[in-house]
C-alpha positions in Angstrom: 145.1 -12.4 167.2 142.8 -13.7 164.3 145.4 -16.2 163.5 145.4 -17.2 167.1 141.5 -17.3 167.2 142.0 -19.4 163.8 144.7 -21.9 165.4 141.9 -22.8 168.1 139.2 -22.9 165.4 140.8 -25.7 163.5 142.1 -27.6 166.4 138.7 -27.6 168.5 135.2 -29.0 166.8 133.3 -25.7 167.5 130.0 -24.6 166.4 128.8 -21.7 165.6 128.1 -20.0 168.8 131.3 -20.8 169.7 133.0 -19.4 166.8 131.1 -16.1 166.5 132.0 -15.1 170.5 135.9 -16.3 170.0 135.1 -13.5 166.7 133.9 -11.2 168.9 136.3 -11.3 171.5 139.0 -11.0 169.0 137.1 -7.8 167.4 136.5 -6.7 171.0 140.2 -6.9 172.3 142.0 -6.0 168.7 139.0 -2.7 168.9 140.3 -1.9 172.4 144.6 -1.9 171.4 143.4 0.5 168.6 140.8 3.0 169.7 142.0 3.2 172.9 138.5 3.7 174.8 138.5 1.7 177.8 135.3 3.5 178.3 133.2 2.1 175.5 130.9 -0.6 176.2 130.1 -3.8 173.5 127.5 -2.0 172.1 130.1 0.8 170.7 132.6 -1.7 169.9 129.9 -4.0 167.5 128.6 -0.3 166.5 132.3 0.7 165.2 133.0 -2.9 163.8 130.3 -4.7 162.8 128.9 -2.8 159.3 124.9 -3.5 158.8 124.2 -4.9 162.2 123.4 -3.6 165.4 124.6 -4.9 169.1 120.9 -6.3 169.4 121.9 -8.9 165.9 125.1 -9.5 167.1 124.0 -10.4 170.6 121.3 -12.7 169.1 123.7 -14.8 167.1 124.8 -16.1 171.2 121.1 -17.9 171.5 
């Protein structure tokens, strides 16, 4: 999946926003094959994958 999110990456002049949600759909979707919580909201999935932050940083990086 990171190799897919790096093929578009490299083909597509994204910025920044851009790249940090294809990186957090990646985390979100490789999160959900592995913990296997359908349950969990974003908030647990950047709390369980995202060391030093909390949903409230990620989320601002989207502004």
């Amino acid at each position: 999946m990171n190799e897919g999110a790096d093929l578009v990456i490299a083909d597509l002049d994204l910025g920044d926003r851009d790249m940090d949600l294809l990186g957090l759909t990646v985390v979100t979707i490789i999160d959900r094959i592995f913990t296997g919580k359908p349950e969990d909201g974003l908030d647990d999935v950047i709390s369980r994958n995202y060391q030093d932050v909390t949903p409230e940083d990620v989320r601002s990086w989207m502004d």
